[in-house]
N, C-alpha and C positions, 0 to 999 in steps of 0.2 A: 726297317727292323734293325739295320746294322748298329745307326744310333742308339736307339735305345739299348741295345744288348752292352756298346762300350758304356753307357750312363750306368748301368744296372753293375758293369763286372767293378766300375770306379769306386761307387755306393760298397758292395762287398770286401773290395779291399781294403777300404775306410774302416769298416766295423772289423774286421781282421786285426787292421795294428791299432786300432785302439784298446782292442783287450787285450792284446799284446802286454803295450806299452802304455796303458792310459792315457792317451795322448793330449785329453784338451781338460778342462776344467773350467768352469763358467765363472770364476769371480773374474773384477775387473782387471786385475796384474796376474792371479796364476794363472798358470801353465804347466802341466808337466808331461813331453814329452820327447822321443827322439829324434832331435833333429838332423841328426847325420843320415839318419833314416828316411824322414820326411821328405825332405828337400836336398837328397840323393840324387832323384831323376824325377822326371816332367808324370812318370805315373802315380808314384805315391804322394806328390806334390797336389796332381789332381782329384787324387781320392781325399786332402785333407779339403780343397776347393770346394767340392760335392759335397761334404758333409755341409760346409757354412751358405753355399746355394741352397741347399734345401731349408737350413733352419733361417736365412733371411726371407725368403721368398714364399714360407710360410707364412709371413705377417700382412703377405697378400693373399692368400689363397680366403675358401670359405665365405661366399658371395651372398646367399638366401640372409644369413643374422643381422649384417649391415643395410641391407635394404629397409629392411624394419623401423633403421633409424628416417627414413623418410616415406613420405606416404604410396612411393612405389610400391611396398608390401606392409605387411602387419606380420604380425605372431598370433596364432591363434589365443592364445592364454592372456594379449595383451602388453602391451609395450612397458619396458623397463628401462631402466637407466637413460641415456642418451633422449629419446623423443619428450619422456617427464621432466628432465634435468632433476633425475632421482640417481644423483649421486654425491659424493660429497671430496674431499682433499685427500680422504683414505683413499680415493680408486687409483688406480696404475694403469691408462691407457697405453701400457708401454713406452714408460720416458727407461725403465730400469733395463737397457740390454746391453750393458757393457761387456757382457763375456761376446757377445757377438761383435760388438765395437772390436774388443783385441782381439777376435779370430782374422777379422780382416788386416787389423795391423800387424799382425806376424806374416800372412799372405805378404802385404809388400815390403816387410823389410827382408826377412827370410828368404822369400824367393831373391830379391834383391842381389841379398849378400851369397849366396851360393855360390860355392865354387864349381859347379860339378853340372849347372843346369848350362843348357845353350844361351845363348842371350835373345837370342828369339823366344825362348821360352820363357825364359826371366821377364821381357815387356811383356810379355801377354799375362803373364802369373799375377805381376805387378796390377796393370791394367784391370783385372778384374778382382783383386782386393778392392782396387779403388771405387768400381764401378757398386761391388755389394755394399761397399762403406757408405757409397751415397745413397742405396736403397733403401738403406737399414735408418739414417739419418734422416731422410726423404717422407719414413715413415712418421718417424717422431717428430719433423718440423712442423706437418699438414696436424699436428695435434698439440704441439706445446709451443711453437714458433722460436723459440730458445732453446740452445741444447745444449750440456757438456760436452761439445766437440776434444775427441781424443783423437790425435794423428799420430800415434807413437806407440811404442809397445812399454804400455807402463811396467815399471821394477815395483820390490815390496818394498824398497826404500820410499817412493814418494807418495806422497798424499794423496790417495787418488781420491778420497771423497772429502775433498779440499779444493778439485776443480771448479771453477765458475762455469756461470751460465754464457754464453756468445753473448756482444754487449747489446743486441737487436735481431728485430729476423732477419734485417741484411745482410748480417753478417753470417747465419744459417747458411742461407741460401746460396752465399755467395763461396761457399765454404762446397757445400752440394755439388755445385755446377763444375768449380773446378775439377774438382773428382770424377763426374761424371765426362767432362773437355780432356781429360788425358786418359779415362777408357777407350773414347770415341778413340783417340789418337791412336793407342793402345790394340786394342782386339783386335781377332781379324774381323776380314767382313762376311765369311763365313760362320758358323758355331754349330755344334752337335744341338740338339734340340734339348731343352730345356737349359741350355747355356748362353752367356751373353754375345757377341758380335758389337761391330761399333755403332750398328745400328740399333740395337736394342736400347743400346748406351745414347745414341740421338733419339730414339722417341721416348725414352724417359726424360730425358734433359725438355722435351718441347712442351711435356706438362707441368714439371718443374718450374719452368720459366711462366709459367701464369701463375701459377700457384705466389711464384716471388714478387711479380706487379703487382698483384692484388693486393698482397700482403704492406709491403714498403711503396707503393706508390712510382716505382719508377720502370717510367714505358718504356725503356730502350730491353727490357728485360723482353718486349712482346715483337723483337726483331728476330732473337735469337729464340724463340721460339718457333719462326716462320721461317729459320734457316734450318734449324736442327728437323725439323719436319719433313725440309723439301731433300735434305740429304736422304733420310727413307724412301720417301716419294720420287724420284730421280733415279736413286743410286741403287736401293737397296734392292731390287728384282724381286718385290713381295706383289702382289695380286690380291686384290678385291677377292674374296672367295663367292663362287655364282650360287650357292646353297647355303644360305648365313645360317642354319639350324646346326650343320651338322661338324662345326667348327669347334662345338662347345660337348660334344659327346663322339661316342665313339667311331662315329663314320667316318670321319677326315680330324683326328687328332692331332695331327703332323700339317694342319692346313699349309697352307703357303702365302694366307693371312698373318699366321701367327709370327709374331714375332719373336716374342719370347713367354714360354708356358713354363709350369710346373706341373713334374708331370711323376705319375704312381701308378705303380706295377702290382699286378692281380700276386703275384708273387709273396706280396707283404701289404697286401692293403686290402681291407673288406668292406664292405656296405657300409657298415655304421662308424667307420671311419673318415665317412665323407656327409657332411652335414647338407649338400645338399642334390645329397641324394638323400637319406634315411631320412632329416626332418622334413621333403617336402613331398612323398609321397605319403598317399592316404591309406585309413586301413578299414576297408569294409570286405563283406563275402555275401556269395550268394544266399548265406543262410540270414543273412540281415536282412536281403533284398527280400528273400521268401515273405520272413515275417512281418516287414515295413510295407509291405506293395511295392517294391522297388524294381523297377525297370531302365534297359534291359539286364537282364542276365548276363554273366560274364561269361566268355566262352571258355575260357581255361579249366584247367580239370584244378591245375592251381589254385590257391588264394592267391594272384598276381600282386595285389593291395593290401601290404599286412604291414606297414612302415609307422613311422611316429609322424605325422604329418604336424608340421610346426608354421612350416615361414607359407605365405599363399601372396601372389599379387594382389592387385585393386583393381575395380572399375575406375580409380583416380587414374590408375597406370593406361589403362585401357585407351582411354580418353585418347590418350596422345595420339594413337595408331590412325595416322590419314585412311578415308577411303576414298577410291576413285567412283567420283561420281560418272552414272552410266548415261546422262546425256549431255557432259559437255568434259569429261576426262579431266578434271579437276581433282586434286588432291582434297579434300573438307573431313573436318567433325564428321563420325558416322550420322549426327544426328541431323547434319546440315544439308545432305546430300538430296539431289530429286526423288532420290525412290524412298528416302524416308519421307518426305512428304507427300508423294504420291500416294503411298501405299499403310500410312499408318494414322492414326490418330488418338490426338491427346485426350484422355479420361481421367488423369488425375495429377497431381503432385507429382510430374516426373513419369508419369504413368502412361501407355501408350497401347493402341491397340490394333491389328491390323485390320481394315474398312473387309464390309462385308463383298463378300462377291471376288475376293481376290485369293489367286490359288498360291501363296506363300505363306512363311513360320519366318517367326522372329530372325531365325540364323541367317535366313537369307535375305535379308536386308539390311542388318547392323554389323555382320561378320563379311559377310560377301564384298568383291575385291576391297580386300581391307590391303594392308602395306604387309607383305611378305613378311615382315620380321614377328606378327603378330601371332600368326601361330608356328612359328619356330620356336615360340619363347614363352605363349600360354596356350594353359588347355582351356576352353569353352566348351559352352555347349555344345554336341554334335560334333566334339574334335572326337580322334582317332589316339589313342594310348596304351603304350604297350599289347598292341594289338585288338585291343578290345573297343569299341564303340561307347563312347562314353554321353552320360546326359548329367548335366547339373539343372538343368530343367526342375522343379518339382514334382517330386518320387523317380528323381534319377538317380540313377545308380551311384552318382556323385556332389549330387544334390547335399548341401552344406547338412540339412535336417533329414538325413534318411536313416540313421542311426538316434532318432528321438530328440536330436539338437547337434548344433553347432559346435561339437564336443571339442575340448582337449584332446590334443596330438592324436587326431581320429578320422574330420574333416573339417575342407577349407569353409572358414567363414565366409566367406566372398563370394563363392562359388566359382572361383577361377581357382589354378593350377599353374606351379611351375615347370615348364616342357623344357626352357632352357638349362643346361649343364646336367639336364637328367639321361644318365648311359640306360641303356636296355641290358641288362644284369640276367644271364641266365644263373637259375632257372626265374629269378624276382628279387626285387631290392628288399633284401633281409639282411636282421643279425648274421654276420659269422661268413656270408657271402664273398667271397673271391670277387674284384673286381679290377680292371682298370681303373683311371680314372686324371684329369688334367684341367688346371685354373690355366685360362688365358690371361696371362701377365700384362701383355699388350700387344696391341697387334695395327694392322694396316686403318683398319677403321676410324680404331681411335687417334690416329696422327691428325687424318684428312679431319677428324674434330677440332683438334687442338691449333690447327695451322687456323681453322676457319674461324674458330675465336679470338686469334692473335689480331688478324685481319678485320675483326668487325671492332677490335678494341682502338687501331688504327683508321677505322671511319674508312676504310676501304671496302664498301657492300657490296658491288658487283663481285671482288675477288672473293670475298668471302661466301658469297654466295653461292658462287660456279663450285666454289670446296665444299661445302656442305652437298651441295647437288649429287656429289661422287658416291657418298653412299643412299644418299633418300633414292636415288635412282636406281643404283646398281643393288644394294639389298633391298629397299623396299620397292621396286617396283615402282613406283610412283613417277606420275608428272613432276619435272623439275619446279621449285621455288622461284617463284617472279619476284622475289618483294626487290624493292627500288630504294626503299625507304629506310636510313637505320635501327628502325625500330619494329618497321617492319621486318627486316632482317634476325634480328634478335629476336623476335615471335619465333618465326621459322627455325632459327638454331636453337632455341632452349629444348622445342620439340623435338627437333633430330637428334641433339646429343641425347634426353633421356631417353629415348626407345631405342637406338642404337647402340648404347650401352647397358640399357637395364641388366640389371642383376649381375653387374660387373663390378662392383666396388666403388662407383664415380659420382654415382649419382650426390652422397654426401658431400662430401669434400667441393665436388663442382655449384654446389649450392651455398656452401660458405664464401668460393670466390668472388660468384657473382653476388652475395650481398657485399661484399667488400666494393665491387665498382659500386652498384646502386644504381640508379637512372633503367634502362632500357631492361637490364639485366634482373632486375629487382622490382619492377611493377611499378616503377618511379619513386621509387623511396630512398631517402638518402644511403651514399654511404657509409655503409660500416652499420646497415638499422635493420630492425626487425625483419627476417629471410620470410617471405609472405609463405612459402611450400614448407617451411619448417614449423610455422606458428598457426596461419591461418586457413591453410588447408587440411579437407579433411579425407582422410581414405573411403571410398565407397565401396557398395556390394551392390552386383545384382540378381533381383531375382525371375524369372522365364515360366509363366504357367504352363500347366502340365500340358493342357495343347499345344503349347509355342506359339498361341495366338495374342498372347499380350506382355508386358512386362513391366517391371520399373527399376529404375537405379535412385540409390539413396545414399546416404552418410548413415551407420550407425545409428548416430542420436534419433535422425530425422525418420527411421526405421521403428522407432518405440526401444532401440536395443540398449545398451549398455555394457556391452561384451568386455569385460574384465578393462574400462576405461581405455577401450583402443582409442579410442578418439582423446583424449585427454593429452595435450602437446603444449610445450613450453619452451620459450628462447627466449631468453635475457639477454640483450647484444651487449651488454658489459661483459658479459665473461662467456658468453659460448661462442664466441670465434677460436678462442683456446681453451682445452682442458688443463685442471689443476694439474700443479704438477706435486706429485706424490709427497705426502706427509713423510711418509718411510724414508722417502730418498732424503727428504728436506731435514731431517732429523741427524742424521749422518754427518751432514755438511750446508754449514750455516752462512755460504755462501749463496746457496740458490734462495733467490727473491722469488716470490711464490706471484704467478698470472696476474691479470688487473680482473679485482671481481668474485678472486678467490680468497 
């Protein structure tokens, strides 16, 4: 609590002297503030800190919208921009953030040049300019590959929209890394909680450095990804969290997973401030239920469920979640498992029904010991939410069509739900609601990923495997990964990174990498080709009859649907490895050469 209360008084004294003094201004060179003031002492130093933490570490926050762009989730209403390539040279995926570029570079010249700050306090001030400079850059490399890198506190004498582009992305990257190599140097190895430390500054550098091989092609980038990794893992005294649910909502905020979060105070922050809470809970009542036949009833005296339901998972997503099979302890496909054979059989397209004579319902054979992470992160059938007993079943209470259809921002098309990053909101996730609320920036899990991919890029399987093993074990439960085989291995890892990061922001980005390698990574498809889960995969639903005695999963199309062209997906690998980069910007300054493709 201590932490957060010094984050919160930092955060107030910030919005103090900026009305003061008007302190910042978002064009690329002004500025107007007091600096004798500012960079006085190490406190109002940190209140200007906090302000530029929060507005870079926003450009990660908001996890349910980007899932969308791959077949982890959908939108109910149907996918836009990114998964159609319905966009055009006018969109700004964020290449325009230079007021935040020169927030960080006053951070390290400012602090720098101070006469009045300790010099302890100066490398660390330093350091973590640095460190947000490469986040904010980090952001726009993984989307443009070329960037106006600004390392200086531009004046209104020079041309700031006159800068070029970096002459490649190695030169990005190589620009990134640095910055992020003298935070590491820099911070300590402690941090207040939603601040950096040097190891936040190494497990971002360990994704970064894939993100750079894949990009320019050169391996030694996949060493320093497997150093910067084991410095967390060695040094940094963070722990596997034994409840992976409660990491991502309000039970253990502060995990000891986390490495670094962005994190929001019920103080100034409400429900529909947080898109994934407000857009992915659903909105029915028992007076729907009444008049639909819907069952069970909700026991609240509340409407619990009165939200805009937007982003929902997949039964593609589903898919992933291992189950332990119950007579030989095997990790498998729910579908591949003995008690699905035992106990079910096929009647149609996908269609399944359980044999007479056997006292089970669908849950308990396709849910049951499924991988812990699965329902920490979705609701099904027969899960348990906000206290109430939920069924998407047919004429469940959360059944996609209990409200007369699959409606807009009402209920999930899928019939599944997002349980990850959703807090329990008293009195219920509404308008105007008072909440907490915190994005895991990054944390223990995802290192033991990124080291495990470094590792399998260097054809070292066993290591890689034993580091994937760290989480499928310890969060999901599951029997360890035998595979022997590099390709085998790569089965295994595609799966653990998606279900151990779902609805974390990774899923995309880690899908353009691995088209960039190609071979194992990519379905065997060349380098730099068509991403198969961006183009030819498709998001499913399923649907659970009202007994629980039968069910089927389908794609959309294959379903007779056509829901606002969910299923409708396009990748052009000439140009969607990069987004355009902005007409606006390019109008400005006749320097930037526009993407290949754009």
């Amino acid at each position: 609590m201590i932490r957060k209360n010094i984050f919160i008084y930092a955060m107030l004294l910030f919005t103090a002297l900026a009305c003061k003094e008007n302190l910042l201004d978002t064009s690329p060179y002004g500025s107007k503030y007091e600096e004798a003031l500012v960079w006085s002492n190490r406190a109002n130093a940190d209140a200007f800190v906090h302000k530029t933490y929060n507005d870079i570490l926003n450009q990660y926050s908001g996890y349910a919208g980007i899932e969308n762009w791959t077949t982890n989730g959908v939108h109910n209403q149907g996918h836009e921009g990114v998964p159609r390539e319905d966009y055009t040279r006018e969109s700004d995926f964020g290449f325009n953030k230079f007021g935040l570029i020169r927030r960080c570079n006053l951070i390290i010249e400012k602090a720098a040049a101070s006469e009045t700050l300790a010099d302890g306090d100066k490398t660390e001030l330093v350091a973590e300019g640095k460190f947000l400079r490469g986040m904010i850059y980090f952001h726009q490399a993984r989307r443009f590959g070329r960037v106006v890198w600004v390392d200086r506190v531009l004046t209104e004498d020079e041309e700031t929209y006159k800068l070029p582009l970096t002459a490649n992305v190695g030169e990005t990257y190589n620009h990134i890394i640095s910055d992020l190599d003298d935070a590491i140097a820099g911070l300590p190895e402690t941090a207040l909680a939603g601040k950096a430390s040097k190891y936040a500054a190494a497990a971002i550098k360990s994704e970064v450095c894939l993100q750079a091989a894949a990009y320019t092609g050169n391996d030694s980038y996949y060493q320093e990804a497997i150093d910067a990794a084991n410095l967390v893992i060695n040094e940094g005294g963070f722990s596997l969290e034994n409840d992976y649910g409660t990491m991502f909502d309000e039970r253990n905020r502060f995990s000891n997973e986390i490495i670094l979060g962005l994190y929001r105070d019920k103080e100034n922050n409400n429900c529909n401030n947080v898109e994934d809470l407000q857009w992915c809970v659903p909105n029915v009542s028992n007076d729907v239920l009444n008049r639909n036949g819907g069952s069970p009833l909700f026991k609240s005296d509340i409407q619990v469920f009165e939200a805009w339901n937007q982003h929902v998972p997949t039964q593609t997503l589903v898919d992933n979640y291992l189950v332990t099979d119950e007579q030989t302890g095997e990790a498998l496909r729910w579908d591949q498992t003995s008690q699905f054979a035992e106990n079910l059989e096929l009647i149609g397209d996908r269609e399944w029904r359980v044999k007479a004579g056997i006292d089970l319902d669908i849950n308990d054979i396709i849910y049951e010991n499924a991988d812990n992470r699965l329902n920490a992160s979705i609701v099904h059938d027969r899960s348990s939410w906000f206290g109430e007993d939920i069924a998407t079943r047919i004429k469940g209470n959360l059944n996609r069509k209990i409200d007369g259809g699959a409606r807009n921002w009402v209920m999930s098309v899928t019939n599944y739900y997002w349980r990850k990053g959703t807090y329990t909101v008293t009195p219920r996730v509404y308008v105007g609601i008072p909440t907490d609320y915190h994005w895991v920036i990054t944390r223990l899990g995802r290192v033991y990923m990124n080291k495990a991919e470094a590792l399998l890029r260097q054809n070292k399987v066993a290591e890689a495997v034993a580091t994937l093993n760290v989480t499928r074990v310890g969060h999901g439960g599951l029997a360890p990964s035998t595979a022997t085989s590099l390709a085998d291995a790569w089965t295994d890892y595609k799966r653990e990174r998606r279900v151990e990061l779902a609805k974390e922001r990774d899923y995309y980005w880690t899908l353009l990498r691995w088209g960039k390698y190609g071979g194992e990574a990519n379905h065997g498809r060349a380098a730099g080709g068509v991403i198969y889960e961006l183009k030819d995969e498709m998001p499913g639903l399923i649907v659970i009859a009202q007994d629980r005695k039968s069910f089927y999963v389908r794609t959309f199309a294959d379903n007779g649907e056509n829901y606002n062209n969910i299923e409708k997906r396009e990748f052009t690998a000439e140009r969607r490895y990069f987004f355009p980069i902005p007409k606006g910007v390019r109008d400005r300054n006749e320097n930037l050469d526009q993407n290949p493709g754009w």
